[in-house]
C-alpha positions in Angstrom: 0.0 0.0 0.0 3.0 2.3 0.7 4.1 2.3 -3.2 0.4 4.0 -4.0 0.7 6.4 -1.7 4.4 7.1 -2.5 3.1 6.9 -6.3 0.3 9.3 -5.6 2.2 11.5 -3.9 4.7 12.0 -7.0 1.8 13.1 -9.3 0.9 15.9 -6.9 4.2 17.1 -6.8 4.7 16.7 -10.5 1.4 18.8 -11.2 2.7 21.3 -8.8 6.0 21.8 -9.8 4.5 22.0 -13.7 2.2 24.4 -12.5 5.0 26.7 -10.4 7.6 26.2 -13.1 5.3 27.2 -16.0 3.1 30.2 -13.9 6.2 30.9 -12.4 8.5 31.8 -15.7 5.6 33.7 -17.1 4.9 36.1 -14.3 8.7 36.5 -13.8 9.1 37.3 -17.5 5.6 39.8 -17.4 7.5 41.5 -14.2 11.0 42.1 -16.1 9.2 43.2 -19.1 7.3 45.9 -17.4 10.5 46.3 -15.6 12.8 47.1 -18.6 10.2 47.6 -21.4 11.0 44.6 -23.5 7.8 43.5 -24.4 7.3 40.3 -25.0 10.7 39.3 -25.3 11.2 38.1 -22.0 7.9 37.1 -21.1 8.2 34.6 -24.0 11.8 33.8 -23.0 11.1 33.3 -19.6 8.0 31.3 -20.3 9.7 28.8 -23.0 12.6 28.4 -19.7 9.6 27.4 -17.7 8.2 25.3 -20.2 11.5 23.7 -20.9 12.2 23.2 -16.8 8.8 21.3 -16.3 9.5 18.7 -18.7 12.7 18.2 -17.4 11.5 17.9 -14.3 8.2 15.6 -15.7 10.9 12.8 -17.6 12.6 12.5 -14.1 9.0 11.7 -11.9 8.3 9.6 -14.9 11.7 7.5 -15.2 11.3 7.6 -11.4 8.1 5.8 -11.2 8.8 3.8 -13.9 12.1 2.7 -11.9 10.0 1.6 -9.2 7.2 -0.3 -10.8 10.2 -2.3 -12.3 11.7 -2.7 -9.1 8.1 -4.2 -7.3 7.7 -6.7 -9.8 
């Protein structure tokens, strides 16, 4: 029962580091643009960053489960 909860408990923190990582590189790239008047360059910059630091992050939960399901059977 311990690997569901461990299992369950990686897909929350996959959906909330997508979520900061994403949300989080476009209001830091809105904030420098308004900051130094570069719109949208950074606010695209900073959100393709965020886009490309989520699915980083999403192959490692999912090469990380899929370690352990090998490792149960």
């Amino acid at each position: 029962m311990a690997g569901v909860h461990r299992k369950l408990g990686y897909m929350v923190a996959m959906g909330t580091e997508l979520g900061a990582l994403v949300g989080g590189g476009a209001l830091l790239g809105a904030y420098m643009d308004d900051h130094f008047g570069t719109q949208p360059w950074l606010s695209l910059t900073c959100l393709l960053v965020g886009i490309a630091a989520a699915t980083w992050r999403m192959a490692y939960y999912i090469r990380r489960l899929n370690r352990e399901d090998s490792e149960d059977q």
